[in-house]
VOSEPA-509228 format. One record per residue: residue in three letters; z, x, y of N, C-alpha, C, O in turn. Coordinates in steps of 0.2 Angstrom, whole numbers, plus 5000, padded with zeros to 4 digits. Each point is the difference from the previous one (the first is absolute). Example, Ala and Ser with C-alpha at 12.3 -4.5 7.8 and 13.67 -1.06 7.14 Angstrom:
ala503950664972500049965006500050045006500350054999/ser499349935006500150045006500349965005500150035006/
% end
This chain:
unk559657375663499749995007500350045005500650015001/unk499050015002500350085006500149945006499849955001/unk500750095001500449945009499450055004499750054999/unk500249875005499750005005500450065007499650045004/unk500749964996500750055006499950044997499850045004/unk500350004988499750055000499450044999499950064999/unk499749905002499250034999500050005006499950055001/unk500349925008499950025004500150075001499650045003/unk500849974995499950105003499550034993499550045002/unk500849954992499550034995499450025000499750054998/unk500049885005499249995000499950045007499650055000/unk500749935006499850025005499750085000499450025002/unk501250024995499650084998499550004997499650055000/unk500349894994499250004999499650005003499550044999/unk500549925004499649985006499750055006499449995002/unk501050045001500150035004499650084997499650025003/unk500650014991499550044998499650004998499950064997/unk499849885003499250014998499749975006499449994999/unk500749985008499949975005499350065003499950065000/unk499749885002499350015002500050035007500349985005/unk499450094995500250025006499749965007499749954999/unk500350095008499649975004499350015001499649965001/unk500450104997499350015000499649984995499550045000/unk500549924995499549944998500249905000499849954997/unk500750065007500249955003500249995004500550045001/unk499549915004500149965007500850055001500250014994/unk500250005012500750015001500549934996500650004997/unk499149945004500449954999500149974994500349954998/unk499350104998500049994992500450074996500249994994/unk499750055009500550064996500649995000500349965003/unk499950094993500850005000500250084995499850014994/unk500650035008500050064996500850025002500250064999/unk500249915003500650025001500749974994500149944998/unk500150104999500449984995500849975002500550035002/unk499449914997500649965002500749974995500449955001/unk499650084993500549974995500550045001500549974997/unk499650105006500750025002500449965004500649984998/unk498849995008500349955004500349924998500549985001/unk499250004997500049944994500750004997500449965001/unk499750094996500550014997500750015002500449964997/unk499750095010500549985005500049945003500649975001/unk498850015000500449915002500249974998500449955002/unk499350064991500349954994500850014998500349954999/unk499950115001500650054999500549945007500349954998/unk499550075007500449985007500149934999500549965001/unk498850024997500249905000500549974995500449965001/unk499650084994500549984994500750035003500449955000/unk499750075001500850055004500049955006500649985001/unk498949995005500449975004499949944995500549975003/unk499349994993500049934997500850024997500349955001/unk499950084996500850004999500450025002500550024998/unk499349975010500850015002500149945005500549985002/unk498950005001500149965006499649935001500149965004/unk499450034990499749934999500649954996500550014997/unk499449945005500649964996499249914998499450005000/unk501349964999499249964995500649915003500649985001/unk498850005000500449925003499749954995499450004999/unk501049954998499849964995499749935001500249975005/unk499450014992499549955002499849964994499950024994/unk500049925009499649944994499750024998499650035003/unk500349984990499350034994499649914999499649994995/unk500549965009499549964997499450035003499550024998/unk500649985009499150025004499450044997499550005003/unk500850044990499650054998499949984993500249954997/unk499350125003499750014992499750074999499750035004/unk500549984990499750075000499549994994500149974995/unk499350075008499549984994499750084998500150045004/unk499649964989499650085001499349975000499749954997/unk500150105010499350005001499550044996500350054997/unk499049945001499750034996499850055008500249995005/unk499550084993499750045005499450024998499549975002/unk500650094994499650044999499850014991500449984996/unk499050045002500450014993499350084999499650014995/unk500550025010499450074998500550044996500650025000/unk498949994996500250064994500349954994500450004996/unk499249955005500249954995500649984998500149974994/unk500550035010500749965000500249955006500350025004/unk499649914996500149985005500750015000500450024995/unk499749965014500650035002500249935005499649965003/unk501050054998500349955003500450025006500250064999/unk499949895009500350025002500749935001499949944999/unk500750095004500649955002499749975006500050035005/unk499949914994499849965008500849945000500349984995/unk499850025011500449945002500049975004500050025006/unk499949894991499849955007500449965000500450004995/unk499749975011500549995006499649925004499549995003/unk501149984994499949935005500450015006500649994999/unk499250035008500449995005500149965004500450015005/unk499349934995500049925001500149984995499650004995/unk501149955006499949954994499549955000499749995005/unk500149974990499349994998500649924997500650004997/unk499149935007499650005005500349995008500349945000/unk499650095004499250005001499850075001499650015005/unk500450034991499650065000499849974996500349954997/unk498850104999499950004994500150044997500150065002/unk499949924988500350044999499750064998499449995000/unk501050094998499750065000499750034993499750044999/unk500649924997499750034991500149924997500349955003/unk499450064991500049944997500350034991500150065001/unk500149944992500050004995499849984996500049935000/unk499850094992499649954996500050014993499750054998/unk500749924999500150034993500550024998500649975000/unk499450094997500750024996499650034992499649984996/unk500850085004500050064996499050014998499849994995/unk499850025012500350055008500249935005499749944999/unk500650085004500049975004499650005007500250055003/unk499149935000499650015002500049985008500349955002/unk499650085003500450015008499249985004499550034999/unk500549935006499650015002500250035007500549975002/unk499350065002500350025008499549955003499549984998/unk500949995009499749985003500150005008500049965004/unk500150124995500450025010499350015002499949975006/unk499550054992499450025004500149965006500149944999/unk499950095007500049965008500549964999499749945003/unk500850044995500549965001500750055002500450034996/unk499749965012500750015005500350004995500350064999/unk500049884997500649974998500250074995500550035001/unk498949994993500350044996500050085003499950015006/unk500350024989500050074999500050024995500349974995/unk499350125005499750004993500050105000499650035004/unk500850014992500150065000499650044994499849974995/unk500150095006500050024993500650064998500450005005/unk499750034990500450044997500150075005500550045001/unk498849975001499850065005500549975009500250055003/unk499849914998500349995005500850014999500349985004/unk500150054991500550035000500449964997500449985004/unk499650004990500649954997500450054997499950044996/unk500749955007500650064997500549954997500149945001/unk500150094994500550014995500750005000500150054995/unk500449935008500850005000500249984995499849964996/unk500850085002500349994997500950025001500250065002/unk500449894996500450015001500150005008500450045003/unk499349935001500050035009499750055002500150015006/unk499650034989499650075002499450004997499949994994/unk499950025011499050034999500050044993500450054999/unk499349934997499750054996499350055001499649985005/unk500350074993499350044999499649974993499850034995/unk500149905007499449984995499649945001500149955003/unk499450064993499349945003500049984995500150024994/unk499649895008499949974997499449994997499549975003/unk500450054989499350004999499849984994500450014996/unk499049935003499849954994499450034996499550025002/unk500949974992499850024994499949994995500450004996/unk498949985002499849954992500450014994499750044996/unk500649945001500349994994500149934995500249945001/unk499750074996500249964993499549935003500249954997/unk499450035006499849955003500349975007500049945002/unk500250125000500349955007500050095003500050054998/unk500149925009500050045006500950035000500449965002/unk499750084998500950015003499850055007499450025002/unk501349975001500050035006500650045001500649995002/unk499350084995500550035001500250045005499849995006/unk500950064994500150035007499850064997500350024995/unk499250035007499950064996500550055007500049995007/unk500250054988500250055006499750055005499850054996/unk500049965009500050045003500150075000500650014998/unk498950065002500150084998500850005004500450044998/unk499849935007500950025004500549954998500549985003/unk499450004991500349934997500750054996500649984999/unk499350074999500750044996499750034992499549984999/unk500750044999499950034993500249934994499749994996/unk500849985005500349934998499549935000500149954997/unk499450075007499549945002499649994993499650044998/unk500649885000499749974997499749955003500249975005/unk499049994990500049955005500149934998500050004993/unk500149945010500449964995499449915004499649995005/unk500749974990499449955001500549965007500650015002/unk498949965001500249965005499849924998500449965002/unk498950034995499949934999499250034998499750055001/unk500249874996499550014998499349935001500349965003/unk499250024995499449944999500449984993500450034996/unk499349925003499949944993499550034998500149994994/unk499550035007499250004994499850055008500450025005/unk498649974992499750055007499449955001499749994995/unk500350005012499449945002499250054999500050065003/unk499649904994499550074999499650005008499749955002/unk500450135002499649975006500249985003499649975003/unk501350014999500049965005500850025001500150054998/unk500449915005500450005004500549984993499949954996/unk500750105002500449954997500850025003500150055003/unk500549904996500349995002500750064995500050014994/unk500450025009500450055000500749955001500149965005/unk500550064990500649964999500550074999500150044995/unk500349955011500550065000500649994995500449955000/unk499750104997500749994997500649995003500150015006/unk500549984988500549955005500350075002500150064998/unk500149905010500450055002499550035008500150015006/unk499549994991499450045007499849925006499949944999/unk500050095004500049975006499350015004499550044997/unk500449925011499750025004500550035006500549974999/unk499650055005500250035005499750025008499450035001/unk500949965003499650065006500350065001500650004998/unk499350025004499850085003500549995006499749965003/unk501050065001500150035006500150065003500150044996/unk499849985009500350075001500249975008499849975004/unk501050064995500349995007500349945002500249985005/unk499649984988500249925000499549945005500149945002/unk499150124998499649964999499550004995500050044996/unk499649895003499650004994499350055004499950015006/unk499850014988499750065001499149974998499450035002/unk500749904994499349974998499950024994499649984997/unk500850095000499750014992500749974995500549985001/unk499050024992500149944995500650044995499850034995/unk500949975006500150064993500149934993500149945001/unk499950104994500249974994500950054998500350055001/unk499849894997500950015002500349984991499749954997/unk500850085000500650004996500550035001500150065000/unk500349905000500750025004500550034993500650025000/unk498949994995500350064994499950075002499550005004/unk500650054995499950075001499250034993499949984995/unk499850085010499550014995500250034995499750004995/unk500850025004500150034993500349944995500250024994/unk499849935006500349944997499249964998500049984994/unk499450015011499749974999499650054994499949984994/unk500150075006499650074995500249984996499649984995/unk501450005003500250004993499949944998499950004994/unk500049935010499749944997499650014995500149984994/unk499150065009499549994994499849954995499949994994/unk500149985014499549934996499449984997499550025002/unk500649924993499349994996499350005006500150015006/unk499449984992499449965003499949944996500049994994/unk499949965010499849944995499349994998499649995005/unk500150034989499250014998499749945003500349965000/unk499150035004499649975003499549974995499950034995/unk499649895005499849974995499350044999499649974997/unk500250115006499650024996500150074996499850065001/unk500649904996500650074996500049984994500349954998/unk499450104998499549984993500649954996499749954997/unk501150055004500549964996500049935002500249954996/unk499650045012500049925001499649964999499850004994/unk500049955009499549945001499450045005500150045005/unk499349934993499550015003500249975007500249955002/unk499550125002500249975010499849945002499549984997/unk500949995008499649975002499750015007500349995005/unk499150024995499550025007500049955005499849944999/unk500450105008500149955006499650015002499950064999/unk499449905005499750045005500449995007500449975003/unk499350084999500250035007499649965006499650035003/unk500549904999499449985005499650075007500450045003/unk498949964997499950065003500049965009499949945001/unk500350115002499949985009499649975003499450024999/unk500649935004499549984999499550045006500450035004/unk498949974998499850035004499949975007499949945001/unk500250095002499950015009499349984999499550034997/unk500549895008499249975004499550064999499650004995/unk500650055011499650025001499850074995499750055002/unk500549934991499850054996499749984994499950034995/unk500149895007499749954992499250045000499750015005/unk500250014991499350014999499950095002499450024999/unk501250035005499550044999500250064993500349994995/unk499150085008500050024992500850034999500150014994/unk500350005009500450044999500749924998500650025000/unk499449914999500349975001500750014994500650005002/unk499250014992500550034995500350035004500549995003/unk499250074997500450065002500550005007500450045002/unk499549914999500349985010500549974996500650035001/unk499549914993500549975000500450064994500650005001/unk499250034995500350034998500550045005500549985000/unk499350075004500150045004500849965004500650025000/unk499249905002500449975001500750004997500550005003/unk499349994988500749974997500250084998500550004996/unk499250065006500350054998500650035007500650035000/unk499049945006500550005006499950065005500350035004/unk499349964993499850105006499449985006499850045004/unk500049894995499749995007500249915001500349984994/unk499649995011500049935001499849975004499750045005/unk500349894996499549985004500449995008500650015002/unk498749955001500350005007500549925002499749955000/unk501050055001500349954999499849955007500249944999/unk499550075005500049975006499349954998500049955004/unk499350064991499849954999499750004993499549974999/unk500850054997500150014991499250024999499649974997/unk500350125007499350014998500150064997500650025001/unk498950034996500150064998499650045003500150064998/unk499349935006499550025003499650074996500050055003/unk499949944993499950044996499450045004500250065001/unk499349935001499650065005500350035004499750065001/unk501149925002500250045005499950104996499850024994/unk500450015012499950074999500650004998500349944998/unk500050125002500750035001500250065000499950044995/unk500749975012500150065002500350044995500249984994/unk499850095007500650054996500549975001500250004994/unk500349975009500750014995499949934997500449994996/unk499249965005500049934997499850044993500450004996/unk499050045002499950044993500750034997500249984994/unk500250065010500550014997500549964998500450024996/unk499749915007500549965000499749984991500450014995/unk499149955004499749994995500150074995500450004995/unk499450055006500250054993501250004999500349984996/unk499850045008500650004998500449934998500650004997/unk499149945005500449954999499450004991500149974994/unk499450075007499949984992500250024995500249964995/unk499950115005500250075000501049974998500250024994/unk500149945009500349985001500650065002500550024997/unk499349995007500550095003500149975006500350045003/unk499549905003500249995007500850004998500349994995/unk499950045013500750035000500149905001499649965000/unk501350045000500449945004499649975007500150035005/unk499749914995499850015006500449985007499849995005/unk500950004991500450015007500350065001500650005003/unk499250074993500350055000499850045006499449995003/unk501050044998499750045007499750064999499950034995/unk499749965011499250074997500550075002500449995004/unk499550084994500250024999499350045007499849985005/unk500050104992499650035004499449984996499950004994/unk499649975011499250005000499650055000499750005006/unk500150064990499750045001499149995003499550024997/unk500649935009499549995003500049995007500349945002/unk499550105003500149995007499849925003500549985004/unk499049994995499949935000500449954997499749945000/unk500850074996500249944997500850015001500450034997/unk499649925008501049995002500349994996499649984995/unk501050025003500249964992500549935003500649994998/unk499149985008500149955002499249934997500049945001/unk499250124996499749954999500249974992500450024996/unk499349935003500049964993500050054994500450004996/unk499150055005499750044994500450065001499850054996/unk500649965008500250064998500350024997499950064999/unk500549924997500550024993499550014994500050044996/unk499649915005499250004993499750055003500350054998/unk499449975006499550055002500550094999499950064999/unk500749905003500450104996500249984996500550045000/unk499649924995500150004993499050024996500050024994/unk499849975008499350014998499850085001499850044996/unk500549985010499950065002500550044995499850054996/unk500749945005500550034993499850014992500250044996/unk499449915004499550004992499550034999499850014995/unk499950015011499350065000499649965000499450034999/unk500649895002499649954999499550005004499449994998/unk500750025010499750025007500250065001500350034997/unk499449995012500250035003499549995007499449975000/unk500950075005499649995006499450045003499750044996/unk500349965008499350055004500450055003500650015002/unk498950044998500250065000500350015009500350055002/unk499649895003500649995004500549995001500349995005/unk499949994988500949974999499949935001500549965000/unk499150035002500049914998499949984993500150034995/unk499749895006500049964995499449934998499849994995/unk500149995012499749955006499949954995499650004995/unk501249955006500149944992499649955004500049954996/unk499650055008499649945003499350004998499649954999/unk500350114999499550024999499349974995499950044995/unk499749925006499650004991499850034997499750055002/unk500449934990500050054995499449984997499849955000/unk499850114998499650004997499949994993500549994997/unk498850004999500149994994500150064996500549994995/unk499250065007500450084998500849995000500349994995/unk499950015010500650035003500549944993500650004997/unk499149965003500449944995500150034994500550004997/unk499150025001499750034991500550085000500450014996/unk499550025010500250075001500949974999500450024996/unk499749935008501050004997500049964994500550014996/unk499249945003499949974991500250044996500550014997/unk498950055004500150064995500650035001500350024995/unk499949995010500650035000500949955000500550035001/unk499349884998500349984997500250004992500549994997/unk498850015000499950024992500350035000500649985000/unk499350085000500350044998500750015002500450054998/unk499849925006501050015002499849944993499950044995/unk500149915004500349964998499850014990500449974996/unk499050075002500050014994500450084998499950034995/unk500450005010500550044999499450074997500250044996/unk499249975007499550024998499450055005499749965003/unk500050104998499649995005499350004994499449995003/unk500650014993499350014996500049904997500349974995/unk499250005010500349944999499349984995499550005003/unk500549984991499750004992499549925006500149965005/unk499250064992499649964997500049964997499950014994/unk500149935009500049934994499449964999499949984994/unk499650015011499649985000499350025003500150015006/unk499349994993499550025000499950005010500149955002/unk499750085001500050025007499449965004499549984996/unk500450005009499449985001500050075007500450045003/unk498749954997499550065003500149985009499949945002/unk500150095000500249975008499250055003499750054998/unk500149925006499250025004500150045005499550035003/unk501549965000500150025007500650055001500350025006/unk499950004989500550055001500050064999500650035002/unk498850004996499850085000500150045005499650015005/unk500950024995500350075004500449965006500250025005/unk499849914993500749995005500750034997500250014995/unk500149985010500750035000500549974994500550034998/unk499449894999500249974997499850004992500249974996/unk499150085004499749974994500350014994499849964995/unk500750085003500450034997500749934997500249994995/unk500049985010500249954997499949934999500249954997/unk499150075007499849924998499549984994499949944998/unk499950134999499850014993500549994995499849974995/unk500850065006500650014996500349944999500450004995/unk499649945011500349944998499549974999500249954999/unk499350055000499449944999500150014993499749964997/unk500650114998499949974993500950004997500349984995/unk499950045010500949965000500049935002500049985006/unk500149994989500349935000499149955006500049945003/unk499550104997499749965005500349995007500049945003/unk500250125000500649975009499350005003499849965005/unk499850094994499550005004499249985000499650034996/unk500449935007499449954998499549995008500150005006/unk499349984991499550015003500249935008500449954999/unk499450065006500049955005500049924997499649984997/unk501149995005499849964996499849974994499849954999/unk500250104997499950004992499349994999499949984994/unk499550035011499550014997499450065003500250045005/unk499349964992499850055002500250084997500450014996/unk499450045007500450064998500050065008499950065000/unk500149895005500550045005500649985002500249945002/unk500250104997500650015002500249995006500349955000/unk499650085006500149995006500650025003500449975003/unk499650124996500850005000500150025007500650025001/unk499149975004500250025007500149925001500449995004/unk499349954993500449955004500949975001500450024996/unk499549945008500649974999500449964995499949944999/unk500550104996500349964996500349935003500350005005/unk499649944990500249935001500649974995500150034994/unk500149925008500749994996500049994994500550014996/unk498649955003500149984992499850044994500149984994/unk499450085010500150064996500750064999500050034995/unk500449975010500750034999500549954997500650025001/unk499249924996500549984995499750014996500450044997/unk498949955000499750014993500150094998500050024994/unk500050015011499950074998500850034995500050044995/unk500749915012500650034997500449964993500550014997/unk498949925002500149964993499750054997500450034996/unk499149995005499750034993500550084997500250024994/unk500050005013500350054999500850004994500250034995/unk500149915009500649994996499949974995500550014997/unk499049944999499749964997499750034994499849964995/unk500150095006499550054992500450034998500650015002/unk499050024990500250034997499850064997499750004995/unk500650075009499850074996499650014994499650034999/unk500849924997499850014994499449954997499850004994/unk499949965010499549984998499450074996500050065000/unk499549874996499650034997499650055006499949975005/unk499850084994499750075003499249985001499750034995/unk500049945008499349975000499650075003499450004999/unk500950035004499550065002499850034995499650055000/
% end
């Protein structure tokens, strides 16, 4: 399994050179500048200031849990990310934030959706790795083996010539399609993050042994109950979310609660609704591809430069909006704006799908899985090119409302087609059967 940290810069020069120019595309959809030199250096600078001047403050490990999340599984390999949830009221009287079920898998439910009390990260929000009191140069990444999920430290390309990667902790079994629970080996910990001897909000994972000690451990994996030598698994189901009022009954309701328990949109906590006709502006679209995408930076990390004259990096979206921009994901109008207020169109939606596909199948020739439908209204528009292209990839692009056969790519994209769009996208499989 390739790290998520290093396909950022890898992929970006993918991306970046086969980017759509402006002239058959809007300014705020191209992107043709090559960004992995840069990528690279900051990645260089981050690891060099995290050893010398972060330090790590110790804390209760009951509040947590660490679970592997299902993501993605295109190209036919599901793929897993590190989430960790966080009871920050004790319970009761908060409610509480996850629940568990079973054993060997052990089966996780979350339950932070709109709930203050918890907190809830993924692996892309920066979970670093200490060891011995010093940062290491490596991520942690989950990986299928023997019938269980492990969570390794893979090293990092600045990690040394020496760099091995070694287990950190692993599941009991694997919940099919759902959440399962992650059990650290002895020795590792939860941790925070200081710098300057304050806490900083990020999560490190801590052993107070040195990395060349853990390398030489090289410990077992313990086989999981769907590993040809054990006992027949035993299957948890996973309870599904339940849906938001105001989405019982519409067409996209699956996909709203999926979308949900994958974590890249949520609902409105002030009257537990999801409004699914609402529009939605550009950076609300990019917030949804990158928390899907699962590449949003830290979200208390500080923004760096916005390569967009409209967007302070005091608003919400600015860290996602130039993390987006650093992936070749977007890009602005040819006045150096951005305009994150703005509504997005159904084109303009399809137009970064597509160009989230393909960051995330590591690919720009994105294979046909399934049979295309004929759209009535896209001929010589500026999107027709991808809205053909995802309508037989995985079905992202689908007729108004799923009937008929127009498209309607100048309207306003709506919330519960930009969940169904970025399910389908994280949710399929390359390698389906070829129906064209």
């Amino acid at each position: 399994m390739q790290m998520k940290s290093f396909r950022l810069t890898v992929t970006a020069l993918a991306t970046a050179a086969v980017a759509v120019t402006a002239s058959n595309l809007p300014g705020a959809i191209a992107q043709s500048q090559p960004i992995a030199q840069r990528a690279t250096e900051a990645s260089t600078a981050v690891q060099l200031a995290q050893s010398s001047t972060f330090g790590q403050q110790e804390t209760d490990q009951d509040p947590y849990l660490l679970v592997a999340n299902p993501t993605s599984n295109i190209g036919g390999r599901q793929r897993y990310g590190l989430m960790i949830l966080e009871q920050r009221q004790p319970v009761p009287p908060a409610q509480p934030c996850f629940s568990t079920t079973g054993s060997n898998p052990t089966a996780v439910t979350p339950l932070t959706f709109n709930n203050p009390a918890c907190g809830r990260s993924t692996d892309t929000n920066g979970y670093l790795l200490r060891t011995a009191g010093e940062d290491i140069r490596y991520t942690p990444v989950l990986e299928a083996e023997e019938g269980v999920l492990v969570l390794y430290a893979n090293p990092s390309p600045f990690a040394g010539s020496g760099a091995r990667r070694f287990v950190i902790g692993q599941t009991d079994g694997i919940v099919p399609g759902g959440y399962t629970q992650i059990f650290l080996k002895p020795g590792w910990r939860l941790a925070k993050q200081t710098f300057e001897g304050n806490v900083t909000g990020r999560t490190y994972i801590a052993n107070d042994m040195t990395t060349a000690e853990l390398i030489a451990q090289d410990e077992d994996i313990i086989a999981g109950p769907t590993d040809p030598d054990v006992p027949t698994p035993v299957v948890v189901p996973t309870p599904a979310p339940a849906s938001f009022p105001d989405a019982v009954g519409d067409i996209y309701e699956d996909d709203i609660n999926r979308a949900v328990q994958l974590g890249f949109i949520s609902g409105f906590a002030e009257d537990n609704t999801f409004r699914p006709r609402a529009t939605l502006t550009r950076e609300q679209l990019v917030s949804i591809v990158v928390e899907g995408l699962e590449v949003a930076p830290e979200q208390a990390a500080p923004v760096g430069n916005v390569p967009f004259a409209d967007v302070p990096t005091s608003r919400w979206s600015a860290a996602k909006i130039a993390r987006a921009a650093e992936l070749g994901i977007i890009s602005g109008y040819q006045d150096g704006s951005f305009r994150p207020t703005n509504q997005v169109t159904r084109a303009e939606l399809i137009a970064i799908m597509r160009r989230a596909a393909e960051y995330d199948s590591e690919t720009t020739d994105l294979e046909a899985n399934q049979t295309g439908a004929t759209f009535s209204d896209i001929n010589g528009h500026w999107a027709e090119g991808a809205i053909s292209e995802l309508s037989t990839f995985c079905g992202v692009a689908t007729p108004l409302n799923e009937v008929g056969n127009e498209f309607r790519p100048d309207s306003a994209a709506q919330r519960n087609y930009a969940a169904a769009a970025m399910v389908r996208l994280l949710d399929c499989s390359q390698t389906a059967e070829n129906e064209t």
